[in-house]
PLY file of the C-alpha trace (Angstrom):
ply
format ascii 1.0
element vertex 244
property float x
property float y
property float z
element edge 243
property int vertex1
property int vertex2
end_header
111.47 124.68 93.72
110.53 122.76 97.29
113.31 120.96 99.03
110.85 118.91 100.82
113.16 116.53 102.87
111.45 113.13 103.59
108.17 114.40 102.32
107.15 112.54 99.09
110.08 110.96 99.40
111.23 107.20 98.58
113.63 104.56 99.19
113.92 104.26 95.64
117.16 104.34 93.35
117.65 104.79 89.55
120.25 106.31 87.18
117.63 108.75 86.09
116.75 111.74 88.13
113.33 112.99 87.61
110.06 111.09 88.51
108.91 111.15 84.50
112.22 108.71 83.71
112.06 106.08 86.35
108.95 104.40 85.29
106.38 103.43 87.59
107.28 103.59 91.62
104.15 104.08 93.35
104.47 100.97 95.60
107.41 101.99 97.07
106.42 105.41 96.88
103.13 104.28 99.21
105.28 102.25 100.88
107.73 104.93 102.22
104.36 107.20 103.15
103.23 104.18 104.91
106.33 103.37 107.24
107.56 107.17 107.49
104.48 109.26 107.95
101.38 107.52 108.34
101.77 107.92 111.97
101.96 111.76 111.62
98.64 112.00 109.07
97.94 115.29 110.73
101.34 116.88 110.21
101.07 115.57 106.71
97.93 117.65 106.27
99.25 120.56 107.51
101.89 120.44 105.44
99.96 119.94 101.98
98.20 123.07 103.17
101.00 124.95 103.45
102.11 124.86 99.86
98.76 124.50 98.57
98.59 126.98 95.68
102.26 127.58 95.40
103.18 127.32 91.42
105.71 124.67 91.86
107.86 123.64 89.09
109.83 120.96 91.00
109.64 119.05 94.37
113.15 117.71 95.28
112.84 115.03 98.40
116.19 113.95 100.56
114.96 109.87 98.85
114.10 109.23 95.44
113.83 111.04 92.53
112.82 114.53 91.77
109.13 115.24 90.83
108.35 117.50 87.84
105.53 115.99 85.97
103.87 114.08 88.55
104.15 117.15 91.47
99.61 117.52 91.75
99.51 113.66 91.90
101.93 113.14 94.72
99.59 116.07 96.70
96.59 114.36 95.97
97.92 110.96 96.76
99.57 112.15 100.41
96.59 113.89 100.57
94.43 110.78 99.94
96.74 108.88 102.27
96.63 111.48 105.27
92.91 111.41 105.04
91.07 110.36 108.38
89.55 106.89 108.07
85.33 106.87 108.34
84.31 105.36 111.07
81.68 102.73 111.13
78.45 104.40 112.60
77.66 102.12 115.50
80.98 100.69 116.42
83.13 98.05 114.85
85.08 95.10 116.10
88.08 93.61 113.78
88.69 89.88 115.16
91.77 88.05 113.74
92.97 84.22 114.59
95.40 81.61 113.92
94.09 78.33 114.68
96.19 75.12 114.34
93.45 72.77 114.47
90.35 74.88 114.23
89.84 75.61 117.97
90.63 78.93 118.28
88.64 79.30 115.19
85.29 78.67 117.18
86.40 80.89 119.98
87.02 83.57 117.20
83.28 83.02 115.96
82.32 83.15 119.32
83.67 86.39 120.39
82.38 88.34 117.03
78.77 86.88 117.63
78.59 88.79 121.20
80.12 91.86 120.11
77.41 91.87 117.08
74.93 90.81 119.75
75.84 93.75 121.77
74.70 95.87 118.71
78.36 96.56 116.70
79.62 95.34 113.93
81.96 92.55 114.12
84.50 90.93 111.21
86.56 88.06 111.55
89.47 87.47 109.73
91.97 84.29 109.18
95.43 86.10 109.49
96.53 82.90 107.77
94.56 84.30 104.55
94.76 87.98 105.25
96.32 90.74 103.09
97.42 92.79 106.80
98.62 95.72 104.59
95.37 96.18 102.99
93.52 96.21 105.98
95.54 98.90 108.42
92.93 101.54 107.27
90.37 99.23 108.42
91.99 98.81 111.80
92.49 101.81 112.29
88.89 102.86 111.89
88.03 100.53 113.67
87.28 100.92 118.17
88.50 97.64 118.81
90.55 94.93 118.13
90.30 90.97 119.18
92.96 88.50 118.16
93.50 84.92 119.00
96.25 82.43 119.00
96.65 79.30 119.45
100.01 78.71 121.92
103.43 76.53 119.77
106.18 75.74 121.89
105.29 78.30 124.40
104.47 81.56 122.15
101.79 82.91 120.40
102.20 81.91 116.06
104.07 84.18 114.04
101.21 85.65 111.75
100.15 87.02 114.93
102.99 88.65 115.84
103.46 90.24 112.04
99.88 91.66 112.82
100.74 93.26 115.79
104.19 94.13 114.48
102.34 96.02 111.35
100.35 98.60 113.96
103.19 100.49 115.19
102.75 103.27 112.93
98.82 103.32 113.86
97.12 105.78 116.01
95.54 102.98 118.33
95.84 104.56 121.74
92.71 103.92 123.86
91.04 101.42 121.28
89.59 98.18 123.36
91.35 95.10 122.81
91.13 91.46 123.82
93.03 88.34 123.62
91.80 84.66 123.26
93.20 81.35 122.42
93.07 77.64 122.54
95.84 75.84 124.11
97.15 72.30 124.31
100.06 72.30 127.41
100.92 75.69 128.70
99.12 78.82 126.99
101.53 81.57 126.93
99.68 83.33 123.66
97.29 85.15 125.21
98.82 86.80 128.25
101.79 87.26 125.53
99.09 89.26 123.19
97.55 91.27 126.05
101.06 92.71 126.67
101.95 93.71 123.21
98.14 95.54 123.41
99.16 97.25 126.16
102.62 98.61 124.92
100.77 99.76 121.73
98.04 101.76 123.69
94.92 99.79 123.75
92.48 99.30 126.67
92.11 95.59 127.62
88.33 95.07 127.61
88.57 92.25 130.12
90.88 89.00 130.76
91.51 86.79 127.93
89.55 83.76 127.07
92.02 81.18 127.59
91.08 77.52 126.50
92.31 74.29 127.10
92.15 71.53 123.67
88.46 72.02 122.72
86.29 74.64 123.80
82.97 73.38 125.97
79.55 75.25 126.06
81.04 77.44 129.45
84.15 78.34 127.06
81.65 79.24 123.92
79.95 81.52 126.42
82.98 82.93 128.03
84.34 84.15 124.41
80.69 85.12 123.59
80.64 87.03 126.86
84.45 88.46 126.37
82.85 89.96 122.52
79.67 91.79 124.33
81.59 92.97 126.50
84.12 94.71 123.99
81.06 95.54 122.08
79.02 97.28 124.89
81.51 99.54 125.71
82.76 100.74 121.93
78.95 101.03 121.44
78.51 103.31 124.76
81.47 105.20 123.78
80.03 105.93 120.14
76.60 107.19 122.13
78.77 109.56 124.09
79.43 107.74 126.73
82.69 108.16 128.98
86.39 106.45 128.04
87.22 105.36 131.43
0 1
1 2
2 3
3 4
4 5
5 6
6 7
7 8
8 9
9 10
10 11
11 12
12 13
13 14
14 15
15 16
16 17
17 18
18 19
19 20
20 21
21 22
22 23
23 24
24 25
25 26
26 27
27 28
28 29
29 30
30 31
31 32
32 33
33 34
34 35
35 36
36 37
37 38
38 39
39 40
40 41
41 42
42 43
43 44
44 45
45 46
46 47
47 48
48 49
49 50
50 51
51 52
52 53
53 54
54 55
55 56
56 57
57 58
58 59
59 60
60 61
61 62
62 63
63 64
64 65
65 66
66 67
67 68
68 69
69 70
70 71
71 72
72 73
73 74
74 75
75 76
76 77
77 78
78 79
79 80
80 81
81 82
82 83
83 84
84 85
85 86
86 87
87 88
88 89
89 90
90 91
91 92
92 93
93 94
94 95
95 96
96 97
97 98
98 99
99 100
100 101
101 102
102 103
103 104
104 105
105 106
106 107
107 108
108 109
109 110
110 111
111 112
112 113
113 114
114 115
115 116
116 117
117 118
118 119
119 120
120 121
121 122
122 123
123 124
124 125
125 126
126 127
127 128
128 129
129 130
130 131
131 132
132 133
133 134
134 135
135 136
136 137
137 138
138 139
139 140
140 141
141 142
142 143
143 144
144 145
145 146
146 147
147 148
148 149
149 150
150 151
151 152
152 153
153 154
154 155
155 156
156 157
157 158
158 159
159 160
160 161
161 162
162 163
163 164
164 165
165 166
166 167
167 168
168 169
169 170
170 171
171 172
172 173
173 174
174 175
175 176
176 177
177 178
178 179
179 180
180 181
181 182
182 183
183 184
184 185
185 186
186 187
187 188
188 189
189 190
190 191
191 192
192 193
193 194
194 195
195 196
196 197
197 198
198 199
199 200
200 201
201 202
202 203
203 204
204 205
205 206
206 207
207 208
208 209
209 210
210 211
211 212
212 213
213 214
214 215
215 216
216 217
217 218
218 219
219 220
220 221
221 222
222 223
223 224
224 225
225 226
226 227
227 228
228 229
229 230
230 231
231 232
232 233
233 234
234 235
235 236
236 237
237 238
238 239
239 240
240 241
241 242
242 243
């Protein structure tokens, strides 16, 4: 028997005790992996190599119920979900936006066309449209990250902010980031977003593209020219190139 503590553990209550008699949890088992120890991946594998081979009968967490029958699929889930994400030979660039009125929207296009011109590859994603939890393997494989917002009553949108809010249990420290945004009186949303990037550990690439009402041909080229820049140095870093 393995008094495990929090590991595979969930918030999850039911009259029943063991895993076989509570029907089917695994979202909120995930879910508890995902908000508890996804930041410690490493520690997770350590531990699943620790009991590796050990005839276990019963796993007893401090949350949710006791696991009998379902004891190799938690290990090969945790073990699944401890995993180190691929990453994408070349470099990759993740660019999310929010764009009231489809301004920020070119500046988004904008930026992923230099970064792919610079030789990465670059994604752009609506965060309007976006699954966020289905994607934090993605960012976290990722080498950089580019978000714009447009600015409402002097703050960047709030899918922004539950994008940003989602990467605190991510190891992001010294991916590039960048922040961009079109603006119609004061433009607080991007010098907002650059200092959430830094208290979560990124690099800013450079200065964020900040845009008043509609972009003109020098904006275009200043987000194009913010995206190569992001892209030139993930793609000298994936040569071998230094991190300063």
């Amino acid at each position: 028997m393995l008094f495990s503590c929090d590991f595979f553990g969930a918030h999850f209550c039911h009259e029943a005790l063991f895993d076989d008699q509570v029907g089917d949890y695994l979202q909120t088992f995930r879910y508890y992996f995902d908000h508890i120890f996804r930041p410690f991946k490493e520690h997770v594998r350590n531990g699943l190599q620790a009991i590796a081979g050990l005839p276990l009968s019963l796993i007893a967490p401090s949350h949710g119920p006791l696991l009998r029958s379902g004891i190799a699929r938690a290990q090969q889930q945790y073990q699944e979900w401890a995993s180190l994400p691929a990453p994408v030979p070349g470099g990759s660039l993740l660019v999310f936006f929010v764009s009231a009125y489809g301004l920020t929207k070119q500046l988004a296009l904008a930026v992923a066309e230099g970064a792919q011109a610079a030789g990465i590859r670059a994604e752009v994603h609506d965060l309007t449209e976006t699954d966020i939890p289905g994607l934090l393997d993605r960012i976290e494989a990722a080498d950089g990250l580019a978000v714009g917002s447009c600015t409402i009553n002097g703050d960047a949108v709030k899918p922004v902010w539950d994008l940003l809010s989602s990467l605190a249990t991510l190891k992001l420290k010294g991916k590039w980031a960048a922040a961009f945004g079109s603006y119609g009186w004061s433009g607080e949303a991007v010098p907002m977003l650059e200092e959430r990037f830094k208290s979560l550990k990124f690099r800013i690439a450079a200065p964020g593209v900040k845009v008043k009402f509609t972009p003109k041909t020098e904006d275009m080229e200043a987000a194009r020219s913010l995206g190569r820049m992001l892209g030139e140095k993930i793609r000298m870093e994936n040569q071998g190139g230094s991190k300063a």
